[in-house]
N, C-alpha and C positions, 0 to 999 in steps of 0.2 A: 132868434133862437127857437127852433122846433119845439113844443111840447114834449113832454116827458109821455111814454108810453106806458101804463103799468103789466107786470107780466102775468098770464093767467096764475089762478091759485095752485094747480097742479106743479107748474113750474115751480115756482116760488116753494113750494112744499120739499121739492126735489131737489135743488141746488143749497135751501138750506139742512136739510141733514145730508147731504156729501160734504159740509163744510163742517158739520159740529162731530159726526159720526166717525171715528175712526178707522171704523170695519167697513166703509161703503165701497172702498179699489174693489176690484176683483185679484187682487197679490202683490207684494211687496216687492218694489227693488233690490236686487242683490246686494247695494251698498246698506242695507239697513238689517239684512240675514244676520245672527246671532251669531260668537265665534262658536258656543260651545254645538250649536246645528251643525255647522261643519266639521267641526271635528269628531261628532258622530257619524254623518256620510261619510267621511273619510277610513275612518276604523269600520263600519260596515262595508266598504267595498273592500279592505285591504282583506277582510275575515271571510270575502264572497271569494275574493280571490286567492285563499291558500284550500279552499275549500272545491277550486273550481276542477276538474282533474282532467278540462284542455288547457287553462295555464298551466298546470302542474307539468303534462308532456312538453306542452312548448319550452318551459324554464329548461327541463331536464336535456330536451333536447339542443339548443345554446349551449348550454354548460358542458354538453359531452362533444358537440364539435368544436368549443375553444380547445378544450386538453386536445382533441385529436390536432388540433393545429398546431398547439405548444409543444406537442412530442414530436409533429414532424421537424420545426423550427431547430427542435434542440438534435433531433437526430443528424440534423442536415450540418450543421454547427460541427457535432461531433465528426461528423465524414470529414470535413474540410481542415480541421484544424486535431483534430484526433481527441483522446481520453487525457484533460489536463494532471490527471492521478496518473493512471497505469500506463498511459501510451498502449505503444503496441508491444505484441508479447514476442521476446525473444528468448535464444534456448539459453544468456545467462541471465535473464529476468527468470527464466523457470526454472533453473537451476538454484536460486536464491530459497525454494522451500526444500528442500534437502541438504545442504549448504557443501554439496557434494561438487567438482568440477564439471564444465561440460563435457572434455575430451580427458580422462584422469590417465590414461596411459598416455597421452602426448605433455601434457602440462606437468605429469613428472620424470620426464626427462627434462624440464625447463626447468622447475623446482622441485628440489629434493623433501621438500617438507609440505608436502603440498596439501598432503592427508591428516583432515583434522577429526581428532576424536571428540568424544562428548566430554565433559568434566576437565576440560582442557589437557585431556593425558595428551602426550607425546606418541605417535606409532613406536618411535625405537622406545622409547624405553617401556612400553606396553612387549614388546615383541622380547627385550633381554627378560623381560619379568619371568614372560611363557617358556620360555626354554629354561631359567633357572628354578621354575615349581617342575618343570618332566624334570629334570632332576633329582628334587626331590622329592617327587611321585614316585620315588621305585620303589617295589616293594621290596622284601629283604627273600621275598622267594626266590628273587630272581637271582640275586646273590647267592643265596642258597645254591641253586641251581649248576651256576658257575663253578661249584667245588668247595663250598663252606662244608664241611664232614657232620657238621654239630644241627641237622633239622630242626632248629626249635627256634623261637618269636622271641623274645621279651619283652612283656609289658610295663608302662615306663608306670602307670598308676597303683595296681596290684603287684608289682615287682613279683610275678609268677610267670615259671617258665611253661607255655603251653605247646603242644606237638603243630607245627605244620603241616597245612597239608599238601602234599605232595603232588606238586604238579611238573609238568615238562617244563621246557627254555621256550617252545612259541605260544603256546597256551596263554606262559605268564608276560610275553613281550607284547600282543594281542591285549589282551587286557589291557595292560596298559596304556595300548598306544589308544587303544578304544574311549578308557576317562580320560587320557588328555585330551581328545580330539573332542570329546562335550563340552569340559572344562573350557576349550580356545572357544566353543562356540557360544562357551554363554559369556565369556567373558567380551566374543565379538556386538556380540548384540545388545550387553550393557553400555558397549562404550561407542555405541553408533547414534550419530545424529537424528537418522531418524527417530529415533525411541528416546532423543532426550528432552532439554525445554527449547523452547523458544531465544534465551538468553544466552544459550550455547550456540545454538544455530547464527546466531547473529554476529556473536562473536566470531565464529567462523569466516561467517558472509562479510566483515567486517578485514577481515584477514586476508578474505582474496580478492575484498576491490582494491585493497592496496597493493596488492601484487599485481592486477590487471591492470590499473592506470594509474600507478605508482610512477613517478618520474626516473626515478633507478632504474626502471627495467624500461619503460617506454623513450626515455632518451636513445634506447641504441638501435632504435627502430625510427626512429619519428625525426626530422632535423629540424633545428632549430625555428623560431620566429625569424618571420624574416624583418631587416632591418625599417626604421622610419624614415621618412624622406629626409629629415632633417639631416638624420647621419650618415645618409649617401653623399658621396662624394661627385662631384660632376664631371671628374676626369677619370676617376679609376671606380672599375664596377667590379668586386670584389666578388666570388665564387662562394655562393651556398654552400656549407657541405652539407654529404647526403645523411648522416645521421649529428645527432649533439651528446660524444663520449666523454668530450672534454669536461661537460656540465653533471656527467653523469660521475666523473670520476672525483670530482669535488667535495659530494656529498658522503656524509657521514657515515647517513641509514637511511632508512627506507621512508620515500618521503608519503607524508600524511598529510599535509595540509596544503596541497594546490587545490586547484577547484573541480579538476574532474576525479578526483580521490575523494573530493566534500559532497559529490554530485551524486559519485554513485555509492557513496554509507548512506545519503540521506534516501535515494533510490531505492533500495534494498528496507531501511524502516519505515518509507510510506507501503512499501507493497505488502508487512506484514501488518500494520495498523491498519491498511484497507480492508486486508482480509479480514482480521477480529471485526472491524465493525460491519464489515456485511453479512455474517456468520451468525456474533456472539451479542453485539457492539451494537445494537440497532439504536437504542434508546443512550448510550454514554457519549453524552453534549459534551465533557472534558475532553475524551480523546476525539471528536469530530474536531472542536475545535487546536488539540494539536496535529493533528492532519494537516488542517488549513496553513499553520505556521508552519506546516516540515514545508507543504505545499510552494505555497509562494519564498520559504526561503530556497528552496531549490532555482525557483524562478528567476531571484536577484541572482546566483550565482552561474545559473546560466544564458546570463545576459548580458553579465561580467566578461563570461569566456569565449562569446562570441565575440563582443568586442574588442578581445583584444588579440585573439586569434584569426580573426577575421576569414573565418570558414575553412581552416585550414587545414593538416590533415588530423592534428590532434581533436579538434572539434568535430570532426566527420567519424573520427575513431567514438568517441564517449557518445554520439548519436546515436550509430547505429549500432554498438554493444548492449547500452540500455536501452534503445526501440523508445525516445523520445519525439513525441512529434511536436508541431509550431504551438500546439494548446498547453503545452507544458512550460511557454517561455515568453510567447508574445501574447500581448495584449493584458485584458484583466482575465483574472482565473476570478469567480464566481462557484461556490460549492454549496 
């Protein structure tokens, strides 16, 4: 066995304070780094970094070409499958904010009652009212005039007789005809849709999708479903006919509850709920969320009557009347 070597003093001075000395590394392993050190590097770089105002442009700049991405996404969306709310605008989709007809001289020769007032009057009996006040709009001059001998008024409060004054037969007819002809026109513009509420209007617009895709009136245009396989026969193939009067004629009154009569009331108060909330509505989360439920119940019900019309001409009809496109039926609606 070799001798042992002793190591100069210097050494021996140096190897033992790096053994006893704590401080003698020249830096610590990162396993040994304190948590709270790092998490002050860390909150000092996050504080360099909202401070910095080249990440500021970079963040800003990401952030504005996502949106410009998501609006092309949703634009392209929209092109393809259309406005799951409005669809496309048609002249009786636009006609729904006046709740006026589109063609009013051809639709009443189809229906006689076709013209709806404000306050639910009636035209006739708005129009017998107007001819029974010119009646008794006359004055008693005009009588007078005719050959009463006796000039003079009676008043019905003072029970005094005071002199008339004396006019001609056109004078007093002109007159006349003059305040009735204000009279019909204030009373036309009190009882017009445009100038009433919204509640009126509706009830209106509620009134003529049942007359537009009311089964009374569209049976005698439209024939029949055609039959299922099941109830085809394989020796006799039985003759379509061209309209269904027989079905039409069955009926009581005027039908309200098929599905493109539900299709287009619910049509008609999504597009006046849209308007209030794009307008009035920006912030009412109540009516955004009934939107949503007129929304998708339209949905079920037009996916109902695809199914069972199977594109037929009644489903072609309630399409392109209301200017419904595929986003208003297939797939998820998302609002």
């Amino acid at each position: 066995m070799p001798p042992r070597i002793p190591l100069p003093t210097s050494l021996r001075a140096s190897a033992h304070s790096s053994t006893t000395s704590p401080f003698a590394l020249p830096f610590r392993p990162f396993s040994s780094t304190s948590a709270f050190l790092a998490k002050n590097n860390g909150d000092k770089a996050r504080q360099r970094a909202s401070r910095d105002p080249y990440l500021i442009a970079q963040r800003n700049r990401k952030k504005a070409a996502n949106l410009t991405r998501r609006a092309e996404l949703e634009q392209g969306r929209v092109a393809s499958l259309g406005d799951p709310v409005r669809g496309t605008p048609t002249p009786f989709v636009e006609s729904l904010a006046t709740g006026k007809p589109v063609a009013y001289e051809e639709r009443k020769k189809a229906f006689k009652d076709n013209l709806h007032l404000n306050y639910a009057f009636e035209p006739k009996t708005v129009a017998q009212q107007l001819h029974r006040s010119r009646k008794l709009a006359v004055p008693l001059g005009e009588i007078l005039a005719k050959g009463d001998p006796e000039p003079y008024s009676w008043h019905r409060d003072t029970k005094i007789r005071t002199p008339e004054i004396e006019k001609s037969a056109e004078e007093i007819k002109e007159e006349s005809t003059r305040d009735h002809a204000r009279a019909a026109e204030a009373i036309a513009r009190i009882t017009a849709l445009e100038n009433g509420s919204s509640k009126d209007r509706m009830r209106a617009n509620i009134t003529r999708c049942v007359e537009t895709f009311g089964r009374h009136n569209t049976d005698m245009i439209f024939p029949p479903r055609a039959p299922s396989l099941k109830d085809l026969s394989h020796t006799v193939h039985p003759i379509r006919p061209e309209t269904n009067k027989a079905a039409a004629a069955k009926r009581v009154g005027p039908d309200t509850g098929s599905s493109e009569v539900q299709i287009a009331i619910l049509t008609a108060k999504i597009k006046t709920l849209a308007d209030f909330l794009t307008t009035r509505g920006k912030n009412d989360k109540a009516n955004k969320r009934n939107l949503r439920l007129l929304v998708h119940r339209r949905q079920k019900l037009l996916q109902y009557l695809r199914r069972k019309e199977r594109g037929g001409p009644r489903w072609q009809h309630c399409i392109q009347t209301l200017g419904l496109t595929e986003g208003t039926w297939r797939g998820e609606i998302s609002l």
